[in-house]
N, C-alpha and C positions, 0 to 999 in steps of 0.2 A: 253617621260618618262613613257607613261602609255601606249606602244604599247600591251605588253602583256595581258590585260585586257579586257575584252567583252563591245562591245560600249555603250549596257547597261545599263551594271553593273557600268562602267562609268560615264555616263549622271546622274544614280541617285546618284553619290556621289560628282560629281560636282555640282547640283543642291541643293545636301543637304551643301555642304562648303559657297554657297552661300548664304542659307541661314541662317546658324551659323554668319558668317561674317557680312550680315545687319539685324539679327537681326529681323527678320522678317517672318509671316508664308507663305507658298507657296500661299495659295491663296492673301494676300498681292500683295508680288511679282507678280504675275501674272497677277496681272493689268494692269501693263507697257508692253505687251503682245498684239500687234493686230493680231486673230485670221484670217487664209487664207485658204481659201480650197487647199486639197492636194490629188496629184495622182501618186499614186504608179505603176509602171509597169516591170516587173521583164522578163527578155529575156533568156533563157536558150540556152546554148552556151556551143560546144564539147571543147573546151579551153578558157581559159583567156586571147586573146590579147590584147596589151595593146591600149588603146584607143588614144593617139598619133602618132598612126601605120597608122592611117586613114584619110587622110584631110579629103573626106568627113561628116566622123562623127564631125569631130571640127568645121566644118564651119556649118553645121549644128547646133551646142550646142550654137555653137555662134550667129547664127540667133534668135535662141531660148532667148538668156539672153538680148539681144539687143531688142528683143519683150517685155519681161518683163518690163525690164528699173528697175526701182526701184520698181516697184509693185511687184515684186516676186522674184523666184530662182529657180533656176535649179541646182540640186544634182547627178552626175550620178557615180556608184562606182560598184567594182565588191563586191560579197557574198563574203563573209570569208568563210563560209560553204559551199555554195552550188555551181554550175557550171551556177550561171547564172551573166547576168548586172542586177542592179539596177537603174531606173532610178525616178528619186523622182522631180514632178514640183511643186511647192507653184505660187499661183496667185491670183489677184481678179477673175477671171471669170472661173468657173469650170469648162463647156463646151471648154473656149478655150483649158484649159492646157490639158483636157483628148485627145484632139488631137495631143497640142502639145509631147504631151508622147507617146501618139502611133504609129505617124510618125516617132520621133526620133527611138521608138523601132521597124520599119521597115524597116528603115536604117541600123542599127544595124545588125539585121536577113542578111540581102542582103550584106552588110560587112562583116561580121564576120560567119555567117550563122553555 
């Protein structure tokens, strides 16, 4: 429903409906909130293929979520804008996930290159 829309521009009008809805100020809300360190790593690529194109990369992403378990997540999406992947890891342990993202994004390069 809201494809047209900038992810954004989005996220702060969904976060503001929420809080119209309970009533409540963000920092409130944000209590219920456990914060995770987070690692961003962005892979720049002469095309968009698509990432189901690749067992390697899936069995990878999957080893990745499978390591997390419920302490984190793994986000991986192309730019809307730009010519690159995105890949975004949440975790307890900072040190591991900036690994885990960097290896994913050397996978990636050697894939898709």
């Amino acid at each position: 429903d809201h494809g047209t829309t900038g992810d954004g521009v989005m996220a702060a009008l969904q976060l503001l409906s929420v809080m119209v809805d309970e009533g409540k100020s963000l920092s409130m809300l944000s209590n219920v909130m456990e914060s995770l360190p987070q690692v961003l790593v962005n892979v720049k690529l002469k095309r968009k293929t698509p990432i189901d194109e690749s067992k390697t990369i899936t069995r990878h992403m999957n080893t990745i979520i499978q390591q997390l378990g419920d302490d984190g997540r793994l986000f991986v999406r192309y730019s809307g804008t730009e010519p690159k992947l995105r890949i975004m890891i949440e975790g307890q342990d900072d040190d591991k996930i900036k690994i885990m993202a960097n290896d994913l994004a050397e996978t990636v390069k050697r894939e898709f290159g």
